[in-house]
C-alpha positions as a printed Julia matrix, in Angstrom:
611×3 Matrix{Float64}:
  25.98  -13.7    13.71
  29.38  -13.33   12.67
  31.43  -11.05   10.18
  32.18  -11.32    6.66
  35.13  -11.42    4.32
  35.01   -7.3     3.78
  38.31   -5.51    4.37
  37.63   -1.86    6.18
  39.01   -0.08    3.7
  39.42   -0.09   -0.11
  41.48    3.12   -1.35
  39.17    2.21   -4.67
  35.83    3.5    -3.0
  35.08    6.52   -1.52
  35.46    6.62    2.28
  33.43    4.51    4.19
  30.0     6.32    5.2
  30.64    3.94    8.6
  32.41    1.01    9.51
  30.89   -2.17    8.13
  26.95   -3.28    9.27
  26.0    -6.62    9.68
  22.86   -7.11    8.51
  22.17  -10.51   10.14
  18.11  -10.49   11.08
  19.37  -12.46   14.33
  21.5    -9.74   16.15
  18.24   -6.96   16.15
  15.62   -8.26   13.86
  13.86   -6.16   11.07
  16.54   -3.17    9.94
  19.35   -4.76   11.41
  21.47   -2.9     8.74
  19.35   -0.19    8.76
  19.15    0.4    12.41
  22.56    0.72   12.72
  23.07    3.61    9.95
  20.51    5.61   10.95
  21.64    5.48   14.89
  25.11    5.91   12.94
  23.77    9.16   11.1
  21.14   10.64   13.46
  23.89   11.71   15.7
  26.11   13.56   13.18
  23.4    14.38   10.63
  21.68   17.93   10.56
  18.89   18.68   13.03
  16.72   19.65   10.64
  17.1    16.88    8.5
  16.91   14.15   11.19
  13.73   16.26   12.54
  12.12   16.23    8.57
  12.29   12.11    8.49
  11.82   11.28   12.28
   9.23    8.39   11.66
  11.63    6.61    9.3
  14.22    6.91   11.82
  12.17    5.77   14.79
  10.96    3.35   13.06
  14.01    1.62   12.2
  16.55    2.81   15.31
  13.95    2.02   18.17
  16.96    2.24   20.87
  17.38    5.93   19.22
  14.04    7.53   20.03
  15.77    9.83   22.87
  18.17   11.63   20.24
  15.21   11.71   17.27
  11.89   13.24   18.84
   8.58   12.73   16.99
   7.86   15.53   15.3
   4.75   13.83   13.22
   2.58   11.36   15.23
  -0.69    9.46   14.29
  -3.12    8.65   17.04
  -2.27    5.52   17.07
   0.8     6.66   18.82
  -0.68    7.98   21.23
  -3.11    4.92   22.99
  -2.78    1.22   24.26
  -1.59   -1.39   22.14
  -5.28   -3.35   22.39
  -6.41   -0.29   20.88
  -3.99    0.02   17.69
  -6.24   -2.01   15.32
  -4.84   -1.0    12.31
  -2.16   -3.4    10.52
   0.12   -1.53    8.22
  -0.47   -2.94    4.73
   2.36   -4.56    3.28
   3.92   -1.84    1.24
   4.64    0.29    4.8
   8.33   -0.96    5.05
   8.99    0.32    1.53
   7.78    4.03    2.68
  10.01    3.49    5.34
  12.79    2.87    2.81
  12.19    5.71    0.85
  11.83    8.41    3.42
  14.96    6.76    5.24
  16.56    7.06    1.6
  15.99   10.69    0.94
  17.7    11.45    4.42
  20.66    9.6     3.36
  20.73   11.3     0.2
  20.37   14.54    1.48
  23.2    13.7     4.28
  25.27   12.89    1.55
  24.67   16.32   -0.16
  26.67   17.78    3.0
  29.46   15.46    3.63
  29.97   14.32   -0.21
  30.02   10.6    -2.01
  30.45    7.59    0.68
  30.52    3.8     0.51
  28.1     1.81    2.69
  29.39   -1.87    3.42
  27.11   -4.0     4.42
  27.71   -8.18    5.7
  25.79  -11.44    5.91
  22.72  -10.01    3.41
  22.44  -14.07    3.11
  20.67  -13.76    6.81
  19.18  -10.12    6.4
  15.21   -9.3     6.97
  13.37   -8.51    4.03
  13.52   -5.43    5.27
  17.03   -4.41    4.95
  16.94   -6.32    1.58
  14.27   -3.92    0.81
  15.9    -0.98    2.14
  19.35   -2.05    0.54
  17.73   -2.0    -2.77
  15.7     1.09   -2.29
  19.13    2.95   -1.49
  20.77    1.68   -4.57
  17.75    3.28   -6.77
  17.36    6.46   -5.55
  20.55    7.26   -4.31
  23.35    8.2    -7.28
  25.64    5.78   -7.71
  28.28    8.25   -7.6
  27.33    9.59   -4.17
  26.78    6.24   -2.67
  28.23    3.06   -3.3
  26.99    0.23   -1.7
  28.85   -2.77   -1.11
  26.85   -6.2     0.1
  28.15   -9.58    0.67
  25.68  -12.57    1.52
  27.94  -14.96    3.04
  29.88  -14.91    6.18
  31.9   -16.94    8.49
  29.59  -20.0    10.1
  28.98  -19.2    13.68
  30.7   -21.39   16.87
  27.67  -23.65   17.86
  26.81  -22.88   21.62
  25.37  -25.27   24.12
  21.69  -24.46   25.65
  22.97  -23.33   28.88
  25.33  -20.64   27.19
  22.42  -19.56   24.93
  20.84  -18.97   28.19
  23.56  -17.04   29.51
  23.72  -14.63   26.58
  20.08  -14.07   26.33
  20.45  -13.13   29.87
  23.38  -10.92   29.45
  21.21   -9.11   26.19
  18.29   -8.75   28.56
  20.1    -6.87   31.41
  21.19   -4.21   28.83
  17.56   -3.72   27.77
  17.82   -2.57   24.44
  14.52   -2.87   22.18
  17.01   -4.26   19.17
  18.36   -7.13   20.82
  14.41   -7.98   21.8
  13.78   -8.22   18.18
  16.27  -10.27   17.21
  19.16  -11.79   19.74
  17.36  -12.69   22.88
  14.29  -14.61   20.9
  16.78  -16.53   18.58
  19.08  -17.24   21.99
  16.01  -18.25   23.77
  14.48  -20.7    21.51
  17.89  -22.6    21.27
  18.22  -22.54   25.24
  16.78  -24.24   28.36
  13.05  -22.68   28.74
  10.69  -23.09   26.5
   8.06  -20.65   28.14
  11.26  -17.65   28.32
  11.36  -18.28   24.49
   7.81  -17.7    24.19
   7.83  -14.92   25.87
  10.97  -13.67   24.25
   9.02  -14.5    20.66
   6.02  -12.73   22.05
   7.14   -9.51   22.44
   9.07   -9.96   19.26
   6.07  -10.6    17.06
   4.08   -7.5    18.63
   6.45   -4.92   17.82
   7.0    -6.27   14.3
   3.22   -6.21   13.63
   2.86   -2.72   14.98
   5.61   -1.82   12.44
   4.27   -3.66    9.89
   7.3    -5.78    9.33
   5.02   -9.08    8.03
   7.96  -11.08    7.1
   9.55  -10.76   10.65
   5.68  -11.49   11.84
   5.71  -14.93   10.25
   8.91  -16.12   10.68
   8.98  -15.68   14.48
   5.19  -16.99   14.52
   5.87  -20.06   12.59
   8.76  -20.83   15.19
   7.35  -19.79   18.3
   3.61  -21.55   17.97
   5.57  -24.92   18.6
   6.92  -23.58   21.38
   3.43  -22.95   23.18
   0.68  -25.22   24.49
  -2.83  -24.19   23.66
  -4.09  -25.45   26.69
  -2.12  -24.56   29.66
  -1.54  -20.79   27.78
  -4.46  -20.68   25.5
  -4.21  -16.78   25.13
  -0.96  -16.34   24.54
  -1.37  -19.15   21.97
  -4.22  -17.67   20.02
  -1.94  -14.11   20.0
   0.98  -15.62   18.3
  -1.3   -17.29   16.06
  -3.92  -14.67   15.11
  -0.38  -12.24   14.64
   1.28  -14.9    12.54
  -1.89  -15.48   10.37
  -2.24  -11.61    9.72
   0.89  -11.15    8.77
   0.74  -14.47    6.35
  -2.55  -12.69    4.94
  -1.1    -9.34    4.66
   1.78  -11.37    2.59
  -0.67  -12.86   -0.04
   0.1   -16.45    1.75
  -3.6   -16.86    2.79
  -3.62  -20.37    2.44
  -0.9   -20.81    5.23
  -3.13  -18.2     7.13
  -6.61  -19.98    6.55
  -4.56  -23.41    7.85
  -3.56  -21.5    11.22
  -7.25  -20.38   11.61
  -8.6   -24.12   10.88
  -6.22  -24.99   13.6
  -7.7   -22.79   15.88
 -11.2   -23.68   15.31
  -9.47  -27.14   16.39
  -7.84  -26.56   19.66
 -10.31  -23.88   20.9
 -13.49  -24.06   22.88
 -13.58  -20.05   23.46
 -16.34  -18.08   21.83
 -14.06  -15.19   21.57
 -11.57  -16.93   19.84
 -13.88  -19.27   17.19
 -15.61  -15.37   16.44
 -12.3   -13.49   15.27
 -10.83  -17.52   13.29
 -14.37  -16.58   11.93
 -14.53  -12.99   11.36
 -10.61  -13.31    9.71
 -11.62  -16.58    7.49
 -14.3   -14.42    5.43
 -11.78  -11.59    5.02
  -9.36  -14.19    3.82
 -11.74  -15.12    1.33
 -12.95  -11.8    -0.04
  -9.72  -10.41    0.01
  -7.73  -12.72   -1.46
  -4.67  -11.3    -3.35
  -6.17  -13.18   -6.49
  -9.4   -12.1    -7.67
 -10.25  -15.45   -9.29
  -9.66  -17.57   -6.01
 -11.98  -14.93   -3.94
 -15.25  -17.15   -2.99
 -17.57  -14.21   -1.77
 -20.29  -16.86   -0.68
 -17.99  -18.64    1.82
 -16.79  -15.3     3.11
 -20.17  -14.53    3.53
 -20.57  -17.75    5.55
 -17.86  -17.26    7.98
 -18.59  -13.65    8.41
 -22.57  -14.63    9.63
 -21.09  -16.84   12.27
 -18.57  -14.48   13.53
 -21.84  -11.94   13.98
 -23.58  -15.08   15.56
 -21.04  -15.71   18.28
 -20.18  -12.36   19.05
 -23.96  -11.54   19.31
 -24.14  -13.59   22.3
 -20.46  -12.59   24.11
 -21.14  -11.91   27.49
 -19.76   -8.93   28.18
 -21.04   -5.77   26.66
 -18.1    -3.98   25.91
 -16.42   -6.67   24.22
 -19.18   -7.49   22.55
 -19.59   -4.27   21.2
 -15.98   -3.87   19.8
 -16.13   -7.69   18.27
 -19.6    -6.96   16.59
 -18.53   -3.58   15.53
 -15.73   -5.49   13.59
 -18.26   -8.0    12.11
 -20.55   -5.95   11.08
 -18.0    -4.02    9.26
 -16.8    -7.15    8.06
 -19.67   -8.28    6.06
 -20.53   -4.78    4.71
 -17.25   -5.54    2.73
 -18.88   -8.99    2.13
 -22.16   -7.1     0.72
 -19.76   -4.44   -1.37
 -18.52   -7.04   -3.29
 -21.7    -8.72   -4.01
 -22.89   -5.43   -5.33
 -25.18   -4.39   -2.6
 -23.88   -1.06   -1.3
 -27.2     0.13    0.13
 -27.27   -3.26    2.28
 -23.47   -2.63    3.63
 -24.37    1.02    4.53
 -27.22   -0.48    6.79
 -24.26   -2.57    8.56
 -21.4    -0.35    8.84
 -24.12    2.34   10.21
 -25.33   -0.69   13.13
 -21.4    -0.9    13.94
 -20.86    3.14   14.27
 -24.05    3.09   16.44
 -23.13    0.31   18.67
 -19.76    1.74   19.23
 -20.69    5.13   20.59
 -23.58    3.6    22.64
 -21.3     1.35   24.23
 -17.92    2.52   24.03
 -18.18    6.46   23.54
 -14.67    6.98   25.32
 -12.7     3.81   23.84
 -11.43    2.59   20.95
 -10.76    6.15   18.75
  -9.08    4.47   15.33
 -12.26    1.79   15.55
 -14.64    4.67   15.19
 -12.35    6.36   12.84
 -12.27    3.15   10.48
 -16.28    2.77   10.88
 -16.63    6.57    9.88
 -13.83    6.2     6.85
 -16.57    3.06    5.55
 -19.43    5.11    5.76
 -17.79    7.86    3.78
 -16.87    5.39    0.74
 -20.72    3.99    1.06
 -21.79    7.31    0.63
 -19.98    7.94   -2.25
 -21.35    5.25   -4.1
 -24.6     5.88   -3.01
 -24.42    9.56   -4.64
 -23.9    11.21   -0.97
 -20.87   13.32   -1.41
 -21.32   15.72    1.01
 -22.06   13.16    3.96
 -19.23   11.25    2.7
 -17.05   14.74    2.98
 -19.06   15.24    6.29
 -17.47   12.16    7.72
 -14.25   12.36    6.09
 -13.58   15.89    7.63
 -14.34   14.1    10.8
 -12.14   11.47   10.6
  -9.15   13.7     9.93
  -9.95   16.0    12.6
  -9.66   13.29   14.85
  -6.45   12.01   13.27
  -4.44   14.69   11.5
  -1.21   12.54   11.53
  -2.71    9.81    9.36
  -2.15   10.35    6.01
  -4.24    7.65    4.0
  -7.25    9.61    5.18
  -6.03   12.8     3.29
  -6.12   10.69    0.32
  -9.99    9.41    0.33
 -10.81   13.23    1.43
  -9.16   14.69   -1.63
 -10.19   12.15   -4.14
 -13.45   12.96   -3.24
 -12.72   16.9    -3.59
 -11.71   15.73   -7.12
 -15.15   14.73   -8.15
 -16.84   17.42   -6.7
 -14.22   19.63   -8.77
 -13.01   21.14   -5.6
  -9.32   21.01   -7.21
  -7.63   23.41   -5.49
  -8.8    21.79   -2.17
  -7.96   18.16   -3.32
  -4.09   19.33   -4.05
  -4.48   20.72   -0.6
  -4.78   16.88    0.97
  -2.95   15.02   -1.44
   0.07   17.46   -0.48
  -0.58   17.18    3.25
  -0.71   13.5     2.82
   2.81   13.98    1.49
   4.36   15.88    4.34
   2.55   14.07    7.52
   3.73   10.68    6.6
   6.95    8.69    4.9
   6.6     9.0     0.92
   4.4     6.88   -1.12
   3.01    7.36   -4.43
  -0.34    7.56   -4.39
  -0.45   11.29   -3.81
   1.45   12.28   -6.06
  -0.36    9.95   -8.43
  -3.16   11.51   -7.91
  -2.16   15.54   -7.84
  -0.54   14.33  -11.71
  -4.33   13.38  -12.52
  -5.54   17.13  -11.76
  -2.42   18.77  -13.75
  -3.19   16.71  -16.52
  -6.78   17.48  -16.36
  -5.99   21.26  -16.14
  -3.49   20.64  -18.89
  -0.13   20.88  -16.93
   0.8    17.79  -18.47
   4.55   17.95  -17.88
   3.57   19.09  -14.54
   1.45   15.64  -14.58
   4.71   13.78  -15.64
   6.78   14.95  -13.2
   4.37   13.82  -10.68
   3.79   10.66  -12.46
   8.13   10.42  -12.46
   8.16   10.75   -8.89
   5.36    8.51   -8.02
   7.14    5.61   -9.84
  10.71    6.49   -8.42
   9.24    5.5    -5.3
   7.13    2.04   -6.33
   9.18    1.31   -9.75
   5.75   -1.75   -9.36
   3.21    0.77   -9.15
   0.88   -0.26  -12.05
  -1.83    2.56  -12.33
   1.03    4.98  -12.23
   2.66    3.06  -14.99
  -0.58    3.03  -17.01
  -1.21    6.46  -16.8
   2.26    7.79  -17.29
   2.43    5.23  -20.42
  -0.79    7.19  -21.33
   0.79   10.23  -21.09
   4.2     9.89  -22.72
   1.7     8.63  -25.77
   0.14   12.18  -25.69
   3.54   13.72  -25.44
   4.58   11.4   -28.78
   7.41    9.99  -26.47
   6.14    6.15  -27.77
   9.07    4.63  -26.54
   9.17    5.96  -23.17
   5.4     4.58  -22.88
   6.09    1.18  -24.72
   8.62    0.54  -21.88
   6.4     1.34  -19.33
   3.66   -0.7   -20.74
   5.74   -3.85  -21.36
   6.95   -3.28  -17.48
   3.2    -3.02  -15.92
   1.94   -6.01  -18.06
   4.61   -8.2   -16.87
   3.42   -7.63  -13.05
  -0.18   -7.37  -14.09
  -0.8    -8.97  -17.67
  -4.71   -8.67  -17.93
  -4.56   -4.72  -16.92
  -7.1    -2.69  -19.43
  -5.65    0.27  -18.99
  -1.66   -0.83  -19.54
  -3.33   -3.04  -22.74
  -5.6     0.73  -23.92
  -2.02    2.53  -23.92
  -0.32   -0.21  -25.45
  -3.09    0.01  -28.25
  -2.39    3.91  -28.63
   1.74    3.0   -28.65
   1.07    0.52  -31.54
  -1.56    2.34  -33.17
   0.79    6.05  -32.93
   3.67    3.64  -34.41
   1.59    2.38  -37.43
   0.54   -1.15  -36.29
  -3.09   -1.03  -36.63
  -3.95   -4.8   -36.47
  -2.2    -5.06  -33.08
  -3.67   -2.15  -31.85
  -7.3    -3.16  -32.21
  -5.83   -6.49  -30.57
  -4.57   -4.63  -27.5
  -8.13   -2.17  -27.65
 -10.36   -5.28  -27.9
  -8.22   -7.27  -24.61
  -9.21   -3.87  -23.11
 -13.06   -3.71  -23.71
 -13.18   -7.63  -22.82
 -11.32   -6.89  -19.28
 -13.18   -3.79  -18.71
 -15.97   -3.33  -21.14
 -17.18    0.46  -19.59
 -13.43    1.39  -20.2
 -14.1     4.92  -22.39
 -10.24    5.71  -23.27
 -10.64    2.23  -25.17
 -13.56    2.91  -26.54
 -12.39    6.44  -28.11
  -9.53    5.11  -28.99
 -10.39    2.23  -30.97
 -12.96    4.43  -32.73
  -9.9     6.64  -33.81
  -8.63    3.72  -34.82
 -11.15    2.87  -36.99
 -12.39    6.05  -38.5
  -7.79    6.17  -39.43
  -8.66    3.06  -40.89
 -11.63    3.46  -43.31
 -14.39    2.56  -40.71
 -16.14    5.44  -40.07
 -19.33    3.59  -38.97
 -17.03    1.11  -36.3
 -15.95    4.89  -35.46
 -19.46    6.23  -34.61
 -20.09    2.66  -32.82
 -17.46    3.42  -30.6
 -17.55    7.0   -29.98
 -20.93    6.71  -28.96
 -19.97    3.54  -26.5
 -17.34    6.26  -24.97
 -20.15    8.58  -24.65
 -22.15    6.93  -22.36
 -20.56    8.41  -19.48
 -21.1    12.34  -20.4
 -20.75   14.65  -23.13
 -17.3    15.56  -23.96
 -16.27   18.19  -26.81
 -13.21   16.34  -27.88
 -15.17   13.11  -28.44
 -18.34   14.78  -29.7
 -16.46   16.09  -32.3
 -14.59   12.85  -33.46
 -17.84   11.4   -33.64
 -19.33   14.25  -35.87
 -16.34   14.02  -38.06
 -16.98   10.44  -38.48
 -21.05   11.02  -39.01
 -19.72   13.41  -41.7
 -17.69   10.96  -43.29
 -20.53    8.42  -43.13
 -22.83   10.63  -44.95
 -25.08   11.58  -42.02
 -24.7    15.17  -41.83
 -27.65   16.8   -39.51
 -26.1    14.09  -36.8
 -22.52   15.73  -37.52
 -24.07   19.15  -37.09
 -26.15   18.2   -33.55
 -22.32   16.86  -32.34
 -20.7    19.85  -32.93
 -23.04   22.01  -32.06
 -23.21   20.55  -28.51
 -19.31   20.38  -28.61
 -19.5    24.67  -29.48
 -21.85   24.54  -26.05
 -19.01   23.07  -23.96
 -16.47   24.29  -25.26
 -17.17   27.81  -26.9
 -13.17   28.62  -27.29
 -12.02   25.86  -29.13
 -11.46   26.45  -32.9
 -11.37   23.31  -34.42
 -14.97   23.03  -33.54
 -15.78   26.68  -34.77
 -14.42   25.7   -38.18
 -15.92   22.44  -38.92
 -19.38   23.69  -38.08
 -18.65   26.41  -40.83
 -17.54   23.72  -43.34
């Protein structure tokens, strides 16, 4: 934990923004780096801006919450760690990165450019990495520089008993930092072996609850040596069931599956072989790769988590546990295609929770209710899906994933107005992620504000450059907007993170077929259909293709196949065009005359039916 080679001053590079961080993961753990700039900044920055990104802030300068209230909570703030179930999904730490960037950026704006140095990136957390690389991005160049180095000077090796001694010495000033970082990594290379786990312990909580995952499975994977399953057999399965989360929330699920198998070894507890059980089927029907999911198994494992909990002696905890099962296999009998069936088991869970625990456990309840909704929805129940939806963010108003499954929904019912309603409150009650913004772009576009829709789109993928439906449907777009080299860049960068996508491979058929490549285009529209054969953009566009190219029966063919979900004028009258060049004229006629029916204004139609 030492400094690097950086001089404090270069008269090359603006003036320093603060004097150099050292980003080493062992001094305070995730946001080492980034703690230290925004405790740095929060103090000098304005109120209003510190105020406008206060979770980012907290988030990252935990020793800092006194001088940055919480302006925006969650529920989740608000009750007992045994009752936070909800683990952040992986991409959390980059919303932190973004929100934390803007303030920086807008900082900036009032005291002009600055250089950021920052040492030992060799031992950073992925999340300063993360955060380094976010703020290089999004933040001009020319109002930040950012200077890294990833080597330092080797650290004096210390003896156990002075590892002790500074462990102590960090504990006594009680700072939440050092507990992330110094005192566990002092700890493990002292005397005590149960002051190390303890030291780990707390560590590897407040990581999860922040959804650092990388922190999560580092500290996991070096304190579970540390601890005897027997003589501390529940502070054993903690660290483990933590450090297997986080190795499942970081597409490792192997790693995570072994940790479970090791529990089902060392344990006799019911408890404990019902959640190795309970997380093994999620394990297996969530798995990051769609080929290596094995829905039977997880089907398996999930049946003898319900078993065990089923006869848990306690009510209450059997209640919660079987609540969680329950809802467990419903995403078991999703998958499997049996909706009806995992509507039955999420509605046993959200009646066994408010028989049995009416006062406890609010975000349980919420999650149960958020299930329902989506079951609803594909059981053709809108309005009991919005019925539980509306309840769910009543109960939460801070959380802002639920603002996007409420106005998704609004969407479909063609409640537009309301749906740009939640998607924008999603964006101001929460750090920034894509989605909606995403999804706001998909109602311009369908309104026809399509530079409106690119902006969105822009701003969406400025956030998550990886973001592949954003890049698919922005490539879409730009094709629309004849900007085909805009779109071929964005296809070629979402096929490289997800080569098999139909909807990057239907706008990379409308980029070749636009640029007069009509062999690879109905090689990119065909990889389409075979990925996702309802896919009605590839359909319609691959019967363009082939009424351009001399086809006009392949046209009707595949006109009709992108009919199947509705009528639509646009495609009602390509079809008819291509009936008329086929010879079959009363079918022409029936197309555009139910095209005139839905859309009466549109001249194009008007004009071929008088031809």
């Amino acid at each position: 934990m030492s400094r690097g080679p950086f001089p404090a001053e270069n008269p090359s590079l603006p003036p320093l923004l603060l004097p150099p961080v050292d980003a080493d993961r062992r001094l305070r753990g995730p946001y080492t780096a980034g703690g230290a700039i925004a405790s740095a900044l929060a103090s000098i920055a304005r109120p209003e801006l510190v105020a406008r990104y206060d979770i980012e802030l907290r988030a990252m300068a935990p020793d800092m919450h006194e001088l940055i209230p919480a302006r925006r909570r969650s529920l989740a703030s608000h009750l007992p760690r045994a009752e936070r179930i909800l683990v952040h999904a992986p991409r959390r730490t980059l919303r932190l990165s973004n929100g934390f960037a803007e303030f920086v950026r807008g900082h900036l704006a009032d005291t002009g450019p600055r250089t950021l140095v920052v040492e030992n990136m060799h031992e950073a957390d992925p999340t300063d990495r993360e955060l380094l690389a976010v703020l290089r991005r999004r933040i001009d160049p020319g109002l930040l520089t950012v200077v890294a180095g990833e080597h330092g000077v080797s650290d004096e090796p210390l003896s156990p008993e002075e590892h002790d001694a500074r462990a102590d010495e960090l504990e006594r000033e009680g700072t939440i930092g050092a507990r992330l970082g110094a005192i566990p990594y002092h700890r493990e290379h002292g005397t005590d072996p149960r002051k190390a786990v303890e030291a780990f312990r707390f560590a590897i909580e407040w990581c999860l609850d922040a959804g650092c995952h990388d922190a999560v499975a580092e500290l996991g994977l070096r304190a579970l040596p540390l601890t005897d399953p027997a003589a501390e057999p529940e502070t054993w399965w903690r660290l483990l069931h933590s450090t297997a989360t986080a190795l499942g929330a970081l597409e490792r699920e192997e790693e995570a599956e072994a940790l479970f198998d090791l529990a089902r070894r060392e344990s006799i507890s019911p408890a404990t072989h019902a959640a190795a059980a309970y997380s093994t089927g999620m394990l297996k029907v969530r798995h990051h790769d769609p080929a290596r999911r094995d829905l039977n198994a997880a089907l398996a494992w999930v049946n003898q988590a319900i078993a065990i909990s089923t006869l848990l002696p306690d009510p209450r905890e059997r209640a919660f546990k079987l609540g969680f099962d329950l809802n467990g296999r419903a995403l078991v009998e999703v998958r499997l295609g049996r909706p009806a069936k995992a509507l039955e088991l999420v509605q046993q869970a959200v009646d066994l929770t408010g028989r049995l625990l009416p006062d406890e456990h609010p975000i349980h309840r919420m999650v149960l209710l958020a299930n329902r909704a989506q079951l609803a929805i594909m059981l053709g129940r809108p309005e009991d899906a919005l019925e539980d939806l509306d309840a769910v963010i009543a109960a939460d108003p801070g959380y802002p994933d639920y603002y996007i499954d409420r106005g998704n929904l609004l969407h479909r019912l063609g409640r537009l107005d309301a749906a740009i309603a939640d998607y924008e409150t999603a964006m101001r009650v929460g750090p920034p992620f894509p989605e909606p913004y995403y999804n706001r772009a998909e109602i311009r576009f369908s309104t026809g504000d399509h530079r409106g829709a690119l902006t969105d789109l822009d701003h969406a993928l400025e956030l998550d450059p990886e973001f592949v439906d954003g890049l698919a449907n922005r490539a879409g777009l730009l094709v629309a907007l004849g900007e085909y080299a805009r779109a071929r860049t964005d296809v070629e960068t979402g096929l490289a993170l997800d080569p098999l996508n139909p909807y990057l491979l239907c706008a990379l058929g409308q980029v070749e077929m636009a640029e007069g490549r009509p062999g690879q285009a109905r090689a990119a529209f065909d990889q389409a259909l075979e990925r996702s054969p309802s896919l009605a953009a590839a359909w319609a566009n691959r019967g363009m293709l082939a009424f351009e190219t001399g086809d006009p029966e392949g046209a009707i063919a595949d006109f009709t196949r992108a009919l199947e979900p509705g009528a639509d004028p646009a495609l009602l009258f390509n079809r008819a065009m291509a009936l008329r060049a086929a010879g079959r004229e009363e079918e022409a006629k029936a197309d555009l005359t139910r095209a005139m029916e839905l859309a009466p204004d549109d001249d194009d139609i008007r004009q071929a039916l008088k031809s």
